[in-house]
Backbone as JSON Lines, residues from 0, in Angstrom:
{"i":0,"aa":"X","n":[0.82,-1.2,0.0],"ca":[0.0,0.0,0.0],"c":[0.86,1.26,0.0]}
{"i":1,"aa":"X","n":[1.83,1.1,0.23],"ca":[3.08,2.12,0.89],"c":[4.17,2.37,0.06]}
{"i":2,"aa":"X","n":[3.95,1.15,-0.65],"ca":[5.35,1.23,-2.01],"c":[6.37,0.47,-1.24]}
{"i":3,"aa":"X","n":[7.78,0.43,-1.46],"ca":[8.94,-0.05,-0.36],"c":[8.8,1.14,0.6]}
{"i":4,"aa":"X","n":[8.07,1.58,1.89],"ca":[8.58,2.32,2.79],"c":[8.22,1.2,3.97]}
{"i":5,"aa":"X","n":[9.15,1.59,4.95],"ca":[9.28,0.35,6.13],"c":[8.2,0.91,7.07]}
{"i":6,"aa":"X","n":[7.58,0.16,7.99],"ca":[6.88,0.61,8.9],"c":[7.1,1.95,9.53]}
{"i":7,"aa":"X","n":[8.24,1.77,9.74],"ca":[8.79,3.37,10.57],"c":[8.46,4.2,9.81]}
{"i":8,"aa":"X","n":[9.05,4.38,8.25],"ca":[8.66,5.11,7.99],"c":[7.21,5.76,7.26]}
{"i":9,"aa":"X","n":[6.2,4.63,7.37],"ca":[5.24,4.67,7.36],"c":[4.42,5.65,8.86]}
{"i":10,"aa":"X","n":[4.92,5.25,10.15],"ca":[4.58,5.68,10.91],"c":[4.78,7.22,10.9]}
{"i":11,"aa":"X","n":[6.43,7.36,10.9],"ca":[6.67,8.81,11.06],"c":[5.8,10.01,9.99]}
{"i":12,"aa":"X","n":[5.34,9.23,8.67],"ca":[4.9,9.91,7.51],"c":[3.24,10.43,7.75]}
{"i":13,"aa":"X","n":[2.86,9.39,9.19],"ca":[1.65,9.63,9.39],"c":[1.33,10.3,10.74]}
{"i":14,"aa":"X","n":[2.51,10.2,11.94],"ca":[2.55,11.06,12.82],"c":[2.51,12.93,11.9]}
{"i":15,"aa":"X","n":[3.59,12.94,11.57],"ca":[3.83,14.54,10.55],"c":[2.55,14.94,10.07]}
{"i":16,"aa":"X","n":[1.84,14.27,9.21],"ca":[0.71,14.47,8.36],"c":[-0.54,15.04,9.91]}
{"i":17,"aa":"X","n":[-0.79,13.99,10.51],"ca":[-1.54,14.53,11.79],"c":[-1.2,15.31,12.42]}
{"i":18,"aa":"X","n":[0.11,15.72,12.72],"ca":[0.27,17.59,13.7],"c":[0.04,18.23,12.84]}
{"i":19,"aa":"X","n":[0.3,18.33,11.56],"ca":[-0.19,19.59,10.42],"c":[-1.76,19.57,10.86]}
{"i":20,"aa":"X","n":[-2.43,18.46,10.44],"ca":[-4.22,18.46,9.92],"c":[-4.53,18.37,11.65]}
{"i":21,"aa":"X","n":[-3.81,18.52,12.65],"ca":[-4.17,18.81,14.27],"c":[-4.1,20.56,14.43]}
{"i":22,"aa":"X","n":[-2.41,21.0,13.7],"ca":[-2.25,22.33,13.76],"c":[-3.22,23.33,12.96]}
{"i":23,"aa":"X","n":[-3.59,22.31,11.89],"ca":[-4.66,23.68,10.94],"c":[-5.67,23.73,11.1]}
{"i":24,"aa":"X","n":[-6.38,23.33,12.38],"ca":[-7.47,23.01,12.87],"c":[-7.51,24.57,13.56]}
{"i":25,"aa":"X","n":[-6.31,24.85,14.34],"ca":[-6.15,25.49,14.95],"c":[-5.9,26.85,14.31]}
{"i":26,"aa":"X","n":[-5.47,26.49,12.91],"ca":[-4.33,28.26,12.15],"c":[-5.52,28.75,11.66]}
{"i":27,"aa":"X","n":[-5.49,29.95,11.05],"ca":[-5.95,30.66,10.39],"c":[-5.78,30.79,9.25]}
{"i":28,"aa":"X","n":[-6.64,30.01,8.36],"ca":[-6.48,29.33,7.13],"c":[-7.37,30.48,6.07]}
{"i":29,"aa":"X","n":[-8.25,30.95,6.83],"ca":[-8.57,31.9,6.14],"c":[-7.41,33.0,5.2]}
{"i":30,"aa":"X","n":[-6.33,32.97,5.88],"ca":[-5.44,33.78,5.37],"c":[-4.99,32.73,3.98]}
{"i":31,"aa":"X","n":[-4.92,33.32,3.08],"ca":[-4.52,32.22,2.17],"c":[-3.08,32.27,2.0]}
{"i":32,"aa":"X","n":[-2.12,32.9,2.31],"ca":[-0.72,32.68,2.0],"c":[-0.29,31.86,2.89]}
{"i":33,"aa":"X","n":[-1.4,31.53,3.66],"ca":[-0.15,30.56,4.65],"c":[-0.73,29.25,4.1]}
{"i":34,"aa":"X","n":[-1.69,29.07,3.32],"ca":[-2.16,27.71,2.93],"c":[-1.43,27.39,1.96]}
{"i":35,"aa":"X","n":[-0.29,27.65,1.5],"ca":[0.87,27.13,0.52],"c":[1.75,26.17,1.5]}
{"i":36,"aa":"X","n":[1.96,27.32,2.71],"ca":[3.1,26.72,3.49],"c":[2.37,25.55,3.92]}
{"i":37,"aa":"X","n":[1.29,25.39,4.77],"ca":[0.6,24.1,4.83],"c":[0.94,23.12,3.97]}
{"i":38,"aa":"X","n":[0.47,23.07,2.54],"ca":[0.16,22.15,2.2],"c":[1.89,21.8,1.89]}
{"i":39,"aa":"X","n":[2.92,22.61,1.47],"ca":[4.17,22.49,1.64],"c":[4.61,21.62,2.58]}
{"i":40,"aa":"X","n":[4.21,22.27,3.84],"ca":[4.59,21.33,5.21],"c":[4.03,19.82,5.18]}
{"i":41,"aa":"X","n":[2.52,19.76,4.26],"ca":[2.34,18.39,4.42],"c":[3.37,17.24,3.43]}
{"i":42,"aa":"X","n":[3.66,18.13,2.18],"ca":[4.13,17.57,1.03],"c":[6.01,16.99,1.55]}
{"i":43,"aa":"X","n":[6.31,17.82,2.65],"ca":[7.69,17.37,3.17],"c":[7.49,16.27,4.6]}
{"i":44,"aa":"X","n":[6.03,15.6,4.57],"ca":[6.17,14.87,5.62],"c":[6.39,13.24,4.67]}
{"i":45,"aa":"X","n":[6.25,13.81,3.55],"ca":[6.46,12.28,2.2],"c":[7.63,11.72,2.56]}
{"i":46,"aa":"X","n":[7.67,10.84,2.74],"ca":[9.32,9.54,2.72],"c":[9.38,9.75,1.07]}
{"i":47,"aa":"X","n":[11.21,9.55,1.15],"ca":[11.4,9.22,-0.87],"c":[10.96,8.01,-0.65]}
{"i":48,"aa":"X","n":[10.45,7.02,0.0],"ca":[10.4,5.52,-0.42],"c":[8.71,6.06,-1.1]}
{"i":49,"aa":"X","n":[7.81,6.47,-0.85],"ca":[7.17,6.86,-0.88],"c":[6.4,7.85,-1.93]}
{"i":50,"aa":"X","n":[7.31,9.07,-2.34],"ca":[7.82,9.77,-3.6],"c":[8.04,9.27,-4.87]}
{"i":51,"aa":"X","n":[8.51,8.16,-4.46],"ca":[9.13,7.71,-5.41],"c":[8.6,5.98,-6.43]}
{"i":52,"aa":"X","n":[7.39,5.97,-5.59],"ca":[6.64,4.69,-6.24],"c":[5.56,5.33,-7.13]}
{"i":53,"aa":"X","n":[5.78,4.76,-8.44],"ca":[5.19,5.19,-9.68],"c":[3.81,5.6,-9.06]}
{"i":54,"aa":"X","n":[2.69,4.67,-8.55],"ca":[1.26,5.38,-8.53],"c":[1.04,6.2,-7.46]}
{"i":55,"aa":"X","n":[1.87,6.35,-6.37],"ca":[1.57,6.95,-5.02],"c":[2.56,8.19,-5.28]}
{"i":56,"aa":"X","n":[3.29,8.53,-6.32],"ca":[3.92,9.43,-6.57],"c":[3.14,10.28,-7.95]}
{"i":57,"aa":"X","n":[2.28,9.61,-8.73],"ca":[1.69,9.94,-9.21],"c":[0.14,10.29,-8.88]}
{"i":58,"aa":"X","n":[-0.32,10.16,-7.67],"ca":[-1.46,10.49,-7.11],"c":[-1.59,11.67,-6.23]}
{"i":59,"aa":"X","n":[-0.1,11.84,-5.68],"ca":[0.13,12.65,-4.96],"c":[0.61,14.03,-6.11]}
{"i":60,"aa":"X","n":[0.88,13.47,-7.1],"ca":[1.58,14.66,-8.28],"c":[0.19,15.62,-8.69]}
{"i":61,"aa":"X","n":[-1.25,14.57,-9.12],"ca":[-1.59,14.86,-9.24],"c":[-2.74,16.23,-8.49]}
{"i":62,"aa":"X","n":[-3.04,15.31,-7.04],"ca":[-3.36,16.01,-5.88],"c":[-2.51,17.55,-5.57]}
{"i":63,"aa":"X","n":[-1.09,18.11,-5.63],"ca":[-0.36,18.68,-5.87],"c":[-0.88,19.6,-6.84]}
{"i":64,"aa":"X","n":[-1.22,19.13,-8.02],"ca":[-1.83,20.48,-9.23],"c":[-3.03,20.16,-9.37]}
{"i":65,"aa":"X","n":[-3.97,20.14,-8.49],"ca":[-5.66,20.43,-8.32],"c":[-5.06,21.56,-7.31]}
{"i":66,"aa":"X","n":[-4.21,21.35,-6.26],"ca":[-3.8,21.99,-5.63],"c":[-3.49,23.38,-5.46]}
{"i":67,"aa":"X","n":[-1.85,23.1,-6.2],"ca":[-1.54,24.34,-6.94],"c":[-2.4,25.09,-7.58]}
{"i":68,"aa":"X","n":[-3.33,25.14,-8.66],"ca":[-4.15,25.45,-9.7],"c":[-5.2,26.32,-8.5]}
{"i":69,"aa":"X","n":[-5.9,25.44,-7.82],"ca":[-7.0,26.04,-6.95],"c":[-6.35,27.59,-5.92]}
{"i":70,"aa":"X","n":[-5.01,27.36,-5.28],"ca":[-4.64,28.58,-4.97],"c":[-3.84,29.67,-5.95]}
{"i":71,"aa":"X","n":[-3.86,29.09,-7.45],"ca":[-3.57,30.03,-8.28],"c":[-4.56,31.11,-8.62]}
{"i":72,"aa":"X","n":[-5.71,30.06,-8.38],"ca":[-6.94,30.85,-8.78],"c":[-7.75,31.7,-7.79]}
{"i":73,"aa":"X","n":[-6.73,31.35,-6.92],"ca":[-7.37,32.61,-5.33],"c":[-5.5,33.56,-5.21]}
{"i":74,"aa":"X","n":[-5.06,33.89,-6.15],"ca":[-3.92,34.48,-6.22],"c":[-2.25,34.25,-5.44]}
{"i":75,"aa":"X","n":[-2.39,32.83,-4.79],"ca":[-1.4,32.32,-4.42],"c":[-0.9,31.43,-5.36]}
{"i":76,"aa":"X","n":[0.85,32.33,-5.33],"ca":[1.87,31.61,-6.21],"c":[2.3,30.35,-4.78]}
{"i":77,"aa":"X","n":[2.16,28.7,-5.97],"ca":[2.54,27.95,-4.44],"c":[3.1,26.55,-5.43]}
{"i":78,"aa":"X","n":[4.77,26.25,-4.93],"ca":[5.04,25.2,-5.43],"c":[4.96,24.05,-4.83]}
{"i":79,"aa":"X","n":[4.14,22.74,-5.0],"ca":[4.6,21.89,-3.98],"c":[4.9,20.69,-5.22]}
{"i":80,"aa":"X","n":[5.73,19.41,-3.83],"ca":[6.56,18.75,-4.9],"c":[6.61,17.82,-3.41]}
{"i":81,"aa":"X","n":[6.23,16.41,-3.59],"ca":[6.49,15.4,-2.87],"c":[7.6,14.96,-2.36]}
{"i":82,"aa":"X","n":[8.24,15.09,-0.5],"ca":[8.82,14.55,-0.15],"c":[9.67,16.19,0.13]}
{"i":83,"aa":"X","n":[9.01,17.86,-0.33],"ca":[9.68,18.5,-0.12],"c":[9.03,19.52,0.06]}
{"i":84,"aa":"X","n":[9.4,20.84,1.14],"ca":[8.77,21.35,1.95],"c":[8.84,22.2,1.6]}
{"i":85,"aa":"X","n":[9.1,23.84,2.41],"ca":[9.14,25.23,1.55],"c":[10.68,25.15,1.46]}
{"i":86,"aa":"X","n":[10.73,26.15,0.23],"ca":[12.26,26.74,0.71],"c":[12.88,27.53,1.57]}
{"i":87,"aa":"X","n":[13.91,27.4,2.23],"ca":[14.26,27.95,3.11],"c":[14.29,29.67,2.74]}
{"i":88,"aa":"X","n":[13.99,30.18,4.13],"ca":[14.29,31.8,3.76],"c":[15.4,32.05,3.49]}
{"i":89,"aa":"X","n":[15.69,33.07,2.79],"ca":[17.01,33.65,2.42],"c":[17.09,34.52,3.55]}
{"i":90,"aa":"X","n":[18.49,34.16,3.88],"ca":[18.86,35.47,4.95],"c":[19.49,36.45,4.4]}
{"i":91,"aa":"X","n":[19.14,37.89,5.07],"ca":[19.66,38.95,4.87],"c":[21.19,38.7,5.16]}
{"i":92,"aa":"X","n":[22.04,39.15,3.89],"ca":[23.59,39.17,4.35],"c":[23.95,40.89,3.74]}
{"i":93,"aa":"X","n":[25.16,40.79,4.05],"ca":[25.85,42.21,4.16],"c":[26.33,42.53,2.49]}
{"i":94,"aa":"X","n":[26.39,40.92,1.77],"ca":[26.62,41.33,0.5],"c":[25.46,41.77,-0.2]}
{"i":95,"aa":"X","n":[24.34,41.28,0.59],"ca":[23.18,42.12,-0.38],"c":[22.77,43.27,0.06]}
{"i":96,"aa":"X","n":[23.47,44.15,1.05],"ca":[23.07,45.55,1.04],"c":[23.85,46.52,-0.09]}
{"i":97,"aa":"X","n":[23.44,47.79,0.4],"ca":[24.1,48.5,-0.37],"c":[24.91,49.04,0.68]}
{"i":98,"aa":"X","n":[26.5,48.67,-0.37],"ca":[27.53,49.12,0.31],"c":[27.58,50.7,1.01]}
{"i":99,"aa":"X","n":[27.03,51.53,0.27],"ca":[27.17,52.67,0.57],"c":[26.11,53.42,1.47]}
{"i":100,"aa":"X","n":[25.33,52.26,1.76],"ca":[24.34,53.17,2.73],"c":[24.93,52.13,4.31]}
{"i":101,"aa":"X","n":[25.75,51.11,4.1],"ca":[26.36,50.48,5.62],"c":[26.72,51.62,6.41]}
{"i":102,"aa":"X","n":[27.61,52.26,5.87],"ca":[28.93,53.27,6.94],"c":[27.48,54.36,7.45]}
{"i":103,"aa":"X","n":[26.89,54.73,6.15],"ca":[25.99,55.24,7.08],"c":[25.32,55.57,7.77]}
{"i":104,"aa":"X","n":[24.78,54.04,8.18],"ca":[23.64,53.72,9.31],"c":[24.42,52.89,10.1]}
{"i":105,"aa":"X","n":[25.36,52.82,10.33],"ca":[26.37,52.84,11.19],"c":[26.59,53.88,12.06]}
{"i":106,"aa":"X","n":[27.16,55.11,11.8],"ca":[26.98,55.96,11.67],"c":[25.91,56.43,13.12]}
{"i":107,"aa":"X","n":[24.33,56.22,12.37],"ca":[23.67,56.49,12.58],"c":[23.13,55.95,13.88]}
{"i":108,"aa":"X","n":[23.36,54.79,14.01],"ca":[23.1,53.87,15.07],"c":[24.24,54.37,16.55]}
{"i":109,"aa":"X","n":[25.21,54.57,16.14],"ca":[26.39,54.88,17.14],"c":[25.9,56.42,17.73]}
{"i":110,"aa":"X","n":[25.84,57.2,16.68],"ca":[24.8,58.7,17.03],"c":[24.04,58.4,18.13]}
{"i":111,"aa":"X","n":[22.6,58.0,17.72],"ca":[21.7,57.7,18.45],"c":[21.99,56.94,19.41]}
{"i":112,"aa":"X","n":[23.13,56.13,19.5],"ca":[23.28,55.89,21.15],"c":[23.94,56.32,21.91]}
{"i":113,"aa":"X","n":[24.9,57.41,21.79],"ca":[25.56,58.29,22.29],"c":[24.35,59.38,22.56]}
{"i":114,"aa":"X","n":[23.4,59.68,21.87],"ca":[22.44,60.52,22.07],"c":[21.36,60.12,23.2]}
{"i":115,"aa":"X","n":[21.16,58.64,23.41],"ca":[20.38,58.3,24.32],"c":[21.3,58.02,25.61]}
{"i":116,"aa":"X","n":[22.6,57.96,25.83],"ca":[23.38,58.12,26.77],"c":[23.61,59.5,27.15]}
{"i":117,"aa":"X","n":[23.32,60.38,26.89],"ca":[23.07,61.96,27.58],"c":[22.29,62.34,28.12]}
């Protein structure tokens, strides 16, 4: 029923799946941008043993773009893909500022706390 996934990981695939559909009981789903990350979060509780068996990977592919499609059509851009979750945020780094406004709000920050120390 499972494809090759071992009990365990049958279990763990179905513990995951139940704190999501326990947690969205609870979220505010009304908001629709977070119903990407949901269904994201459910799509990374997939085992590859799992992913990866022709009809249960193809049922789930399909489920995936009724998916996708339905929050396209309520204006959420949303990728999901079996066995994988959101992408991680990008963190803010120093190479993506602009160099020339650093020294300044530098600067600015050192000011203002010399200013709140008076």
């Amino acid at each position: 029923m499972f494809g090759d996934c071992t009990a365990a990981e049958v279990t763990t695939m179905t513990e995951c799946t139940a704190k999501i559909q326990k947690d969205m009981a609870a979220a505010d789903t009304a908001d629709m941008e977070k119903l990407c990350g949901i269904y994201q979060s459910m799509n990374k509780c997939y085992p590859a043993c799992y992913c990866k068996n022709g009809p249960l990977n193809e049922a789930i592919t399909a489920s995936n773009k009724k998916t996708t499609d339905a929050l396209a059509g309520m204006n959420v851009e949303c990728t999901l893909t079996c066995g994988v979750g959101a992408p991680p945020a990008t963190p803010a780094t120093l190479g993506s500022a602009n160099p020339s406004t650093i020294g300044f709000t530098s600067v600015a920050l050192i000011v203002a706390a010399l200013y709140a120390v008076l």
